[in-house]
VEXROTOR-21417 format. One record per residue: residue number from 1; residue in one letter; x, y, z of N, C-alpha, C, O in turn. Coordinates in steps of 0.05 Angstrom, whole numbers. Example, Ala and Ser with C-alpha at 12.3 -4.5 7.8 and 13.67 -1.06 7.14 Angstrom:
2
+-----+----+--------+--------+--------+--------+--------+--------+--------+--------+--------+--------+--------+--------+
:   i : aa :     nu :     nv :     nw :    cau :    cav :    caw :     cu :     cv :     cw :     ou :     ov :     ow :
+-----+----+--------+--------+--------+--------+--------+--------+--------+--------+--------+--------+--------+--------+
:   1 :  A :    264 :   -114 :    156 :    246 :    -90 :    156 :    264 :    -66 :    156 :    285 :    -66 :    169 :
:   2 :  S :    257 :    -45 :    142 :    273 :    -21 :    143 :    258 :      1 :    157 :    268 :     23 :    161 :
+-----+----+--------+--------+--------+--------+--------+--------+--------+--------+--------+--------+--------+--------+
END
This chain:
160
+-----+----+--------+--------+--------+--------+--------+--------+--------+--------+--------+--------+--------+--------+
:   i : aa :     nu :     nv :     nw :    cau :    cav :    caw :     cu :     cv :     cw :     ou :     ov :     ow :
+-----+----+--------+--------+--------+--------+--------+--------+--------+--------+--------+--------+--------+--------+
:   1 :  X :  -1091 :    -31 :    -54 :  -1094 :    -59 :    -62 :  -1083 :    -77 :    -40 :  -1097 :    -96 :    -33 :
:   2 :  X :  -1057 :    -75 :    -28 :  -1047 :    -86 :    -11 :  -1061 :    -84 :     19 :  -1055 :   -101 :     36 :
:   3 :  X :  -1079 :    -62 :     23 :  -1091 :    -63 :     51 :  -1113 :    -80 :     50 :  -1122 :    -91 :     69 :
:   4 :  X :  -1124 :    -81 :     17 :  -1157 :    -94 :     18 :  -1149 :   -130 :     14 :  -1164 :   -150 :     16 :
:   5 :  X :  -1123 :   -130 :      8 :  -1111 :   -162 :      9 :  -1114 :   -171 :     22 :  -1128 :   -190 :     26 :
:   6 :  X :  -1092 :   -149 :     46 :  -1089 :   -165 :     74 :  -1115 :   -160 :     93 :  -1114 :   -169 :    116 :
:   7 :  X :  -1129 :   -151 :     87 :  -1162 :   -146 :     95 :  -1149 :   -124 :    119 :  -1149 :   -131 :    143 :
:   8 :  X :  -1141 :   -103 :    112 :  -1130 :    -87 :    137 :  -1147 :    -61 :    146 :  -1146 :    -39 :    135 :
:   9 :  X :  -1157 :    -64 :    160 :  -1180 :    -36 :    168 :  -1162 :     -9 :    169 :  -1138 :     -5 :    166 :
:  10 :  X :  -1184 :      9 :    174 :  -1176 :     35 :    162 :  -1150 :     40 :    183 :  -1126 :     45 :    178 :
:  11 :  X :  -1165 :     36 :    206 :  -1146 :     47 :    236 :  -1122 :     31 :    243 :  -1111 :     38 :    264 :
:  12 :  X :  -1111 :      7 :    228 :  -1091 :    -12 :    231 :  -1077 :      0 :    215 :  -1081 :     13 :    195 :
:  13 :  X :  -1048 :    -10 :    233 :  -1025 :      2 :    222 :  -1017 :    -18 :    183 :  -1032 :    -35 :    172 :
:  14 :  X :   -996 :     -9 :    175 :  -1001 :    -24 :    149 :   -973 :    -54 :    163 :   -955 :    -50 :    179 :
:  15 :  X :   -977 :    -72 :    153 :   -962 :    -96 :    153 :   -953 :   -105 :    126 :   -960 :   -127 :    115 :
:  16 :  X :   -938 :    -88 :    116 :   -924 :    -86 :     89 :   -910 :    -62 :     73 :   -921 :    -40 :     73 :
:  17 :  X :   -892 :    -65 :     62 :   -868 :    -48 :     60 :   -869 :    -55 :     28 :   -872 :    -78 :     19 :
:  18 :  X :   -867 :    -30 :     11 :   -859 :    -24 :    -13 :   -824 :    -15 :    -12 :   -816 :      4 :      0 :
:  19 :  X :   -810 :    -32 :    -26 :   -787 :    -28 :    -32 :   -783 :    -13 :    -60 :   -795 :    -25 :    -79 :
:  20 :  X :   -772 :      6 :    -67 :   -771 :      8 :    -93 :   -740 :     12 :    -99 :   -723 :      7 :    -81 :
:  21 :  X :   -734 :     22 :   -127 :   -712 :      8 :   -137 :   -684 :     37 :   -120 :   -663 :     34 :   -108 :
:  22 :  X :   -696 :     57 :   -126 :   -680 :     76 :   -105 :   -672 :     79 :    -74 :   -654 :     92 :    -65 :
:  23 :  X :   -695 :     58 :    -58 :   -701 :     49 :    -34 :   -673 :     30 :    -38 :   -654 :     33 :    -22 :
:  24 :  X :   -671 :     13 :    -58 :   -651 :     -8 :    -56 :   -614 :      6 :    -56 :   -593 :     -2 :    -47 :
:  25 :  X :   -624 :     29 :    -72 :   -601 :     39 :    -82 :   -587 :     54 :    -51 :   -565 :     54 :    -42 :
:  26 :  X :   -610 :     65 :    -43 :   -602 :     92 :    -19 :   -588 :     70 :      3 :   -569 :     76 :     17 :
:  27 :  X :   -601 :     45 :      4 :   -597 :     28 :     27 :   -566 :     12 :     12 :   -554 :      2 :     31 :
:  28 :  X :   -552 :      7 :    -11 :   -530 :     -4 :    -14 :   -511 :     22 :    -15 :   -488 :     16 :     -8 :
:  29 :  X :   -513 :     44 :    -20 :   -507 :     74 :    -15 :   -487 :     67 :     16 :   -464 :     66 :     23 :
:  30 :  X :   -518 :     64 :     30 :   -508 :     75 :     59 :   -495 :     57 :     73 :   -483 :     65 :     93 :
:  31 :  X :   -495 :     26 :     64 :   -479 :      5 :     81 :   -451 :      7 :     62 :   -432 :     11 :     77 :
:  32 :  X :   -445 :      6 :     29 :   -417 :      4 :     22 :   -407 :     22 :     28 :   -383 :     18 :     30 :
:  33 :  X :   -415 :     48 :     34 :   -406 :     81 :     31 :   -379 :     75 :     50 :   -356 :     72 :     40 :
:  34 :  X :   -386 :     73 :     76 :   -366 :     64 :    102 :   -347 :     47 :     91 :   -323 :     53 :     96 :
:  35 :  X :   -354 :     22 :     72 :   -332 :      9 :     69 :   -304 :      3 :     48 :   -283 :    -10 :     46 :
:  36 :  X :   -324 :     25 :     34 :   -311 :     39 :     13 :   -285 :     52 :     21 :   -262 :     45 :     15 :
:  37 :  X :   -295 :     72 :     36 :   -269 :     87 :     60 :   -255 :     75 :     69 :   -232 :     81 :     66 :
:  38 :  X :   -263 :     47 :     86 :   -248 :     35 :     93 :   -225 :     23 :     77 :   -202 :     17 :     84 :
:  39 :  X :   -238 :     22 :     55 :   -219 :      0 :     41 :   -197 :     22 :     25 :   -175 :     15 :     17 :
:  40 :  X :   -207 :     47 :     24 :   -181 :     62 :     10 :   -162 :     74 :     42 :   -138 :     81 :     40 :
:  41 :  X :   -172 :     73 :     59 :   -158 :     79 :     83 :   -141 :     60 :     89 :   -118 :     66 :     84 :
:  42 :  X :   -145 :     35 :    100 :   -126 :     15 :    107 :   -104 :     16 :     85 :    -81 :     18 :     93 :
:  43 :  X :   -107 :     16 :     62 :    -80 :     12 :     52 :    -65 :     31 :     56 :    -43 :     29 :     66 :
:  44 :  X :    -75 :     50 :     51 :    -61 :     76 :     56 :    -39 :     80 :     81 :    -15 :     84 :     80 :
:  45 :  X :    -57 :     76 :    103 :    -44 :     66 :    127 :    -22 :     53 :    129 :     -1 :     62 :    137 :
:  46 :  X :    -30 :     26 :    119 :     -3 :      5 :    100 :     18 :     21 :     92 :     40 :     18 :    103 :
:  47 :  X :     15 :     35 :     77 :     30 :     45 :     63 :     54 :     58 :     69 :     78 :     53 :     63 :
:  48 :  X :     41 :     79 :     87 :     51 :    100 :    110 :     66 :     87 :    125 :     88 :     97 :    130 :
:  49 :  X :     57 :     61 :    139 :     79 :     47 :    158 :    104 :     36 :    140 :    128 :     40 :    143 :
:  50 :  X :     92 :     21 :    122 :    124 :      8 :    104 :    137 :     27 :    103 :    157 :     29 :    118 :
:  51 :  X :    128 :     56 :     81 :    145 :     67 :     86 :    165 :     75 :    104 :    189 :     74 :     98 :
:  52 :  X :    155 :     84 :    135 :    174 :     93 :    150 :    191 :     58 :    162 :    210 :     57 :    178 :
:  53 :  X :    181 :     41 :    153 :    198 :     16 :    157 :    215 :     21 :    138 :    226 :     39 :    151 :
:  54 :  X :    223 :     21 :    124 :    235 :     28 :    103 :    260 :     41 :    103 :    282 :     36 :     94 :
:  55 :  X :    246 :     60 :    116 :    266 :     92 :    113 :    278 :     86 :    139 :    300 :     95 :    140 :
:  56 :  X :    270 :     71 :    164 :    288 :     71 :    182 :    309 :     49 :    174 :    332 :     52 :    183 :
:  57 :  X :    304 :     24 :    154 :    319 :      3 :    149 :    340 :     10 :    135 :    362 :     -1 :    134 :
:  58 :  X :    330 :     37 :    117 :    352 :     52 :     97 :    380 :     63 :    112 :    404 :     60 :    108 :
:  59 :  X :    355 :     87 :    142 :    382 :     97 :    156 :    397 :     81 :    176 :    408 :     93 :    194 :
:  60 :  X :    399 :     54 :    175 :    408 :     38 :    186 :    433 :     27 :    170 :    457 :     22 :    175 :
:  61 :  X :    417 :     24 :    150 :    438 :     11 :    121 :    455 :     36 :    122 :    479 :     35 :    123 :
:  62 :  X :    443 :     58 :    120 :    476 :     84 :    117 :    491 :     81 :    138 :    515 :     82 :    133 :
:  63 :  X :    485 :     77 :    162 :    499 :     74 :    188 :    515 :     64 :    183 :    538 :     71 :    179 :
:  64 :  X :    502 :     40 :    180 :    533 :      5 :    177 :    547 :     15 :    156 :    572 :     13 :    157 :
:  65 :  X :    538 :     25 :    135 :    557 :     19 :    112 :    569 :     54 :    108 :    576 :     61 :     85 :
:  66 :  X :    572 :     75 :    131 :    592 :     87 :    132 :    622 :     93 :    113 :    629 :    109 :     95 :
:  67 :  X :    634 :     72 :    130 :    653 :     75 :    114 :    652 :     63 :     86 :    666 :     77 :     71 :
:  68 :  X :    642 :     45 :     75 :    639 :     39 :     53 :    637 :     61 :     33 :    649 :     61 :     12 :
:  69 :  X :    617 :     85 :     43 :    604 :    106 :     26 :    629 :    127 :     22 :    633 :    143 :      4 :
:  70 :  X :    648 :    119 :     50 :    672 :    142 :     49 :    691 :    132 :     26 :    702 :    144 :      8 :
:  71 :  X :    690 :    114 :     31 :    711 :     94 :      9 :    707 :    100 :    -20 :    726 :    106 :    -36 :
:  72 :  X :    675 :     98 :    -28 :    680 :    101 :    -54 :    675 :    132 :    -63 :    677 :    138 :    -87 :
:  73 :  X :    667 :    156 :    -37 :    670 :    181 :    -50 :    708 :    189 :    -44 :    715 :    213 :    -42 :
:  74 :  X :    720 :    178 :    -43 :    749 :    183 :    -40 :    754 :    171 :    -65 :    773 :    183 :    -76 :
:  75 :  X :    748 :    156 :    -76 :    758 :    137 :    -97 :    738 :    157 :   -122 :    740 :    146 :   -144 :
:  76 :  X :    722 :    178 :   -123 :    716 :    186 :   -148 :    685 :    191 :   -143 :    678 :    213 :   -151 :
:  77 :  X :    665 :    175 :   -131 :    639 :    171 :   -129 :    616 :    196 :   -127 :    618 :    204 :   -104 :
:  78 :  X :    595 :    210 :   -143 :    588 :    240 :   -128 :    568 :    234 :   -116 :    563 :    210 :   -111 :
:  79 :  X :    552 :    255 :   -108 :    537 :    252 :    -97 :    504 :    242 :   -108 :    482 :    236 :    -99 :
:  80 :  X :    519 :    245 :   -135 :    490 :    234 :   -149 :    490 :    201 :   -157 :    472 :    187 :   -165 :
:  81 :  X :    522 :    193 :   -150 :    523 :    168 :   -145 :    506 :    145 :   -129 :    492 :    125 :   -134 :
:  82 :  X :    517 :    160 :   -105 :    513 :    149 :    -82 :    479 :    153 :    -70 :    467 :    140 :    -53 :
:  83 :  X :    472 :    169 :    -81 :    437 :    179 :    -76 :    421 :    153 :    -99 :    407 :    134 :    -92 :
:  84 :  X :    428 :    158 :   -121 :    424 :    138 :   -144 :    428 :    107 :   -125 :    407 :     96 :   -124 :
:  85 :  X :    442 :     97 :   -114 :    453 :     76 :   -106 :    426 :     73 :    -85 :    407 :     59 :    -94 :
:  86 :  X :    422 :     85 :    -61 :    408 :     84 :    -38 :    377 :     90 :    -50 :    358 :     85 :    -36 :
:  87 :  X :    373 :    100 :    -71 :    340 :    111 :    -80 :    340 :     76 :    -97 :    318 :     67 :    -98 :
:  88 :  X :    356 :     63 :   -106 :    353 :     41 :   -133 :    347 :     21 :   -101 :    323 :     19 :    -94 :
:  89 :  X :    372 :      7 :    -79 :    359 :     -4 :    -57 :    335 :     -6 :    -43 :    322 :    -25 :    -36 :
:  90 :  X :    333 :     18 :    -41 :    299 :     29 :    -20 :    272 :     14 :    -40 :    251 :      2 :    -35 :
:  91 :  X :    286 :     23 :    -65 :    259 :     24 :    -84 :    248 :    -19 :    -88 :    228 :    -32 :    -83 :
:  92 :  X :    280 :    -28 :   -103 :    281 :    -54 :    -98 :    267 :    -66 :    -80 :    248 :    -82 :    -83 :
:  93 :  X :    282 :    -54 :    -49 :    266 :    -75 :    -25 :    233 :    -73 :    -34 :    216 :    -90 :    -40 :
:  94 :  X :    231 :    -47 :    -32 :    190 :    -39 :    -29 :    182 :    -63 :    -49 :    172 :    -84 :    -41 :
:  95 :  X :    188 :    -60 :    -72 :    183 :    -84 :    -95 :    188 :   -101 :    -88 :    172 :   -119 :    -97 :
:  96 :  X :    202 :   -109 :    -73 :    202 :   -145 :    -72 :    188 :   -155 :    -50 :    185 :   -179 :    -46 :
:  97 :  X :    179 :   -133 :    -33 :    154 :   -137 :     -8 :    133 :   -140 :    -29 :    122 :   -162 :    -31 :
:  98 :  X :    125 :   -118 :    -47 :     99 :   -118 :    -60 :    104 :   -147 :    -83 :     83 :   -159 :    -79 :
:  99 :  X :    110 :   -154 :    -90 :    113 :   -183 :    -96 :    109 :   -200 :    -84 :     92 :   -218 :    -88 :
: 100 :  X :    125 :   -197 :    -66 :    107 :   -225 :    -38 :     88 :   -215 :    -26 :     79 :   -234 :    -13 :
: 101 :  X :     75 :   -195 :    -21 :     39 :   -195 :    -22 :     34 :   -209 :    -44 :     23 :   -231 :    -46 :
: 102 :  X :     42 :   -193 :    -65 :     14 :   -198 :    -91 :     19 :   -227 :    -97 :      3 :   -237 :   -113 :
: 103 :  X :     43 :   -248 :    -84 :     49 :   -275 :    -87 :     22 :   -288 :    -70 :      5 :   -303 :    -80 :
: 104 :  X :     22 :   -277 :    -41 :      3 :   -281 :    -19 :    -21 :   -284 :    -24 :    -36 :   -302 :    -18 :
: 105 :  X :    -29 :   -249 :    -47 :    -52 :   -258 :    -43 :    -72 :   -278 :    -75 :    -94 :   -288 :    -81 :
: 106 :  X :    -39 :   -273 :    -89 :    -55 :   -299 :   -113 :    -65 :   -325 :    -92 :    -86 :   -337 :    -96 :
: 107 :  X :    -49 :   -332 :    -69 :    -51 :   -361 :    -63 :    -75 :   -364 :    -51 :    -89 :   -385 :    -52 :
: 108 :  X :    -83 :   -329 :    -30 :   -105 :   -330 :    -20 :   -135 :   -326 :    -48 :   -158 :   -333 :    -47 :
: 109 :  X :   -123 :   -317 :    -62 :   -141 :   -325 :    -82 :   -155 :   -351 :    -95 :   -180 :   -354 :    -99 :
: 110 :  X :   -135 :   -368 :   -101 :   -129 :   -394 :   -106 :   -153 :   -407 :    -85 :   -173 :   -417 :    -94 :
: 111 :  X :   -149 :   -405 :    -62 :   -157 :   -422 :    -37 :   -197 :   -407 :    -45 :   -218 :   -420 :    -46 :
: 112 :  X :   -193 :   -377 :    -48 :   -218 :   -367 :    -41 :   -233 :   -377 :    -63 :   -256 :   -385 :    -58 :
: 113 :  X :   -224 :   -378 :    -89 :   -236 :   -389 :   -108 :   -248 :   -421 :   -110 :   -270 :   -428 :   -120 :
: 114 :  X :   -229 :   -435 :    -99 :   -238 :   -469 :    -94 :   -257 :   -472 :    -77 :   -269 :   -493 :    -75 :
: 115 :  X :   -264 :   -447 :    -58 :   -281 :   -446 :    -37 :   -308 :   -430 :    -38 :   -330 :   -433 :    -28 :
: 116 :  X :   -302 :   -419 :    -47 :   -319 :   -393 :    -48 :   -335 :   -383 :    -65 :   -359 :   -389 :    -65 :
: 117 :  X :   -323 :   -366 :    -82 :   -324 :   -348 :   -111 :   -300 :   -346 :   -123 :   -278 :   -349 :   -112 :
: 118 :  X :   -305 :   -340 :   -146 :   -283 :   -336 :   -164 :   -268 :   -317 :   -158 :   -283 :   -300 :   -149 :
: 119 :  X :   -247 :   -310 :   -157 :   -225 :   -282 :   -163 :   -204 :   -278 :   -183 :   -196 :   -297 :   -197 :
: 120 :  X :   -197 :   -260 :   -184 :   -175 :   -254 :   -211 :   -173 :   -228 :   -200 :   -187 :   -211 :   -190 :
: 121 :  X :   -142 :   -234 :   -207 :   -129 :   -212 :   -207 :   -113 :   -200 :   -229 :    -94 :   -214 :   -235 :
: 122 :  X :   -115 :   -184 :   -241 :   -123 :   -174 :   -271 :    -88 :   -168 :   -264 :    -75 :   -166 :   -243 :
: 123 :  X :    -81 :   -165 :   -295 :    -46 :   -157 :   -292 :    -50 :   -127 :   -294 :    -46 :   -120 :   -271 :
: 124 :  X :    -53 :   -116 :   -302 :    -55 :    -76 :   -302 :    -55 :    -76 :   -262 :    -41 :    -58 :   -251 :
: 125 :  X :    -66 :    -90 :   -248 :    -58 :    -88 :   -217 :    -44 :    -99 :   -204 :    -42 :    -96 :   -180 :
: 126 :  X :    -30 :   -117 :   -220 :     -1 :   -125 :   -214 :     11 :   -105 :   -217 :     16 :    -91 :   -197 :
: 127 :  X :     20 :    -98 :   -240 :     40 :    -76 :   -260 :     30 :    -52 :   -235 :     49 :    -39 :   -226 :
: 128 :  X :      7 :    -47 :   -226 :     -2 :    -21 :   -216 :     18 :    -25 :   -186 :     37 :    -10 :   -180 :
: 129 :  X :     11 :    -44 :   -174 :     15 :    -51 :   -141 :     43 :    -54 :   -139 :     53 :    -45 :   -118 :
: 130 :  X :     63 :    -68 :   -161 :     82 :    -69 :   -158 :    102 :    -38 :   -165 :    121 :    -34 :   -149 :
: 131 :  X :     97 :    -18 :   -189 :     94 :     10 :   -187 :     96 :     21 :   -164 :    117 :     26 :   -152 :
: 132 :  X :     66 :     25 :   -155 :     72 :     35 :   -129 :     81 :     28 :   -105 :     73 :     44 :    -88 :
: 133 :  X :     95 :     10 :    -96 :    110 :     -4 :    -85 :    130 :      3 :    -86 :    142 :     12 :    -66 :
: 134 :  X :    142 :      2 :   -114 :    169 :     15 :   -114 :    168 :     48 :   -114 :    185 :     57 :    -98 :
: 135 :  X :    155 :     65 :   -124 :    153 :     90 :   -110 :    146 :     98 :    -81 :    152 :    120 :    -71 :
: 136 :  X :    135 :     81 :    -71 :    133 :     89 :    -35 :    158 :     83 :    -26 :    166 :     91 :     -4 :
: 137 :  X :    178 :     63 :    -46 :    202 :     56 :    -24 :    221 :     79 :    -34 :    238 :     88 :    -18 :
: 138 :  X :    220 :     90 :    -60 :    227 :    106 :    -72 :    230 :    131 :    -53 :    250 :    139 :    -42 :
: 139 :  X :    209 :    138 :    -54 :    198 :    176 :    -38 :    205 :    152 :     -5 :    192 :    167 :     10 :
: 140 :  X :    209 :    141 :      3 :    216 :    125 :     34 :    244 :    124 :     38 :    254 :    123 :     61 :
: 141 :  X :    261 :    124 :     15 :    292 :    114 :     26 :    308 :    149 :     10 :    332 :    150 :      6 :
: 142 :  X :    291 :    168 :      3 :    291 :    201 :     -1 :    317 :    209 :     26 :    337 :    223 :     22 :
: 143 :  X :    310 :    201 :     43 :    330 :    214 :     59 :    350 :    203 :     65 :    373 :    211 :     64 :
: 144 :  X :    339 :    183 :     72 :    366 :    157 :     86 :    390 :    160 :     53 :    413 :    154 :     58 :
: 145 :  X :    386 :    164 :     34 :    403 :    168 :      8 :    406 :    196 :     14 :    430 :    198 :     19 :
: 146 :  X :    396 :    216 :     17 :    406 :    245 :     10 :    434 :    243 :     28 :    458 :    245 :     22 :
: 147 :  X :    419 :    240 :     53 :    435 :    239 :     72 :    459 :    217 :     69 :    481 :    226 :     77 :
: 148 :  X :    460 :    198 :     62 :    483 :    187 :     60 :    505 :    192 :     30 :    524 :    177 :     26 :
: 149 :  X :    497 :    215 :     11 :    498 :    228 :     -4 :    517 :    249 :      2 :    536 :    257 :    -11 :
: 150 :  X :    507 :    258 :     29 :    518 :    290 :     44 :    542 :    283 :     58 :    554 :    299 :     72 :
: 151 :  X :    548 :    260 :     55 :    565 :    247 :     75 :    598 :    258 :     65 :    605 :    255 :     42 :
: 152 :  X :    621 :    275 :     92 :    642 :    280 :     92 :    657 :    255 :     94 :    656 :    240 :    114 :
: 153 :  X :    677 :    248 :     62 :    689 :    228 :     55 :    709 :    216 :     78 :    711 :    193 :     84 :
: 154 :  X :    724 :    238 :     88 :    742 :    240 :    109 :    730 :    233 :    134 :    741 :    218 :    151 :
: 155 :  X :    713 :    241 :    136 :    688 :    236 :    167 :    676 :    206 :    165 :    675 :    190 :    184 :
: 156 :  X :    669 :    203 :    147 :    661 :    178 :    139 :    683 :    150 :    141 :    676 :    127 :    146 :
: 157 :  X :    704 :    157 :    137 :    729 :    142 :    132 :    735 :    141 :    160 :    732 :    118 :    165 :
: 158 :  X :    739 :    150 :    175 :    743 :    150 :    214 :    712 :    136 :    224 :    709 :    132 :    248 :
: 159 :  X :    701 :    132 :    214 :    674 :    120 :    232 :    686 :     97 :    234 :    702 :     88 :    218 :
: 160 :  X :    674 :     83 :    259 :    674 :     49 :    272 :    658 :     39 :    248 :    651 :     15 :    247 :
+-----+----+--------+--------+--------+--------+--------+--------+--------+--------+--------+--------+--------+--------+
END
């Protein structure tokens, strides 16, 4: 029907394209597929770096506060104190980064919406983002606490 439309002889190529609804599907398939990945990759990434931001800001915080840690395992403190103490910190900071994103990106929402399209950001991905936030700083400040956990009261008490 479409060749006798376009009055198209036998030996001409055709100058028209049937799309059909699987044609549409295979073709949004193959352009989101990539960005799909992408989009669970980058955070991930994210993730991976806070963390080790994190965990070096933790073993920094045990450094300085040395003697502090000697102080209060001389005064009574165990080791499940002091681990409890540095895992509740680590976890805190991660949370209160993931707060000021999810602050960031209501605002960039705000802006995208007056401009753009609508957005929302549903609370179950608040509650979710801020969660895992605090578990990456959680399983992130794992050592910088064990380790300042393991710490000789006496050895600790002579540090600068």
């Amino acid at each position: 029907m479409m060749r006798i439309k376009r009055k198209l002889g036998a030996d001409e190529k055709d100058a028209f394209g049937i799309i059909t609804p699987d044609a549409i599907t295979g073709i949004r398939d193959r352009v989101l597929g990539p960005i799909f990945t992408i989009i669970l990759i980058v955070p991930a990434i994210a993730l991976i770096v806070g963390a080790i931001v994190i965990m070096n800001i933790m073993l920094v915080a045990v450094t300085e506060r040395t003697k502090e840690i000697g102080i209060r395992k001389s005064l009574g403190a165990r080791q499940a104190d002091i681990l409890r103490q540095f895992l509740f910190e680590s976890a805190t900071l991660s949370a209160i980064g993931g707060t000021i994103g999810l602050i960031v990106a209501e605002i960039l929402g705000i802006i995208i919406t007056k401009y753009v399209f609508q957005t929302r950001i549903p609370i179950w991905a608040v509650v979710v983002a801020i969660g895992v936030s605090g578990l990456v700083g959680a399983a992130a400040g794992l050592f910088p606490a064990w380790k300042a956990a393991r710490l000789d009261p006496i050895e600790a008490l002579r540090a600068d």
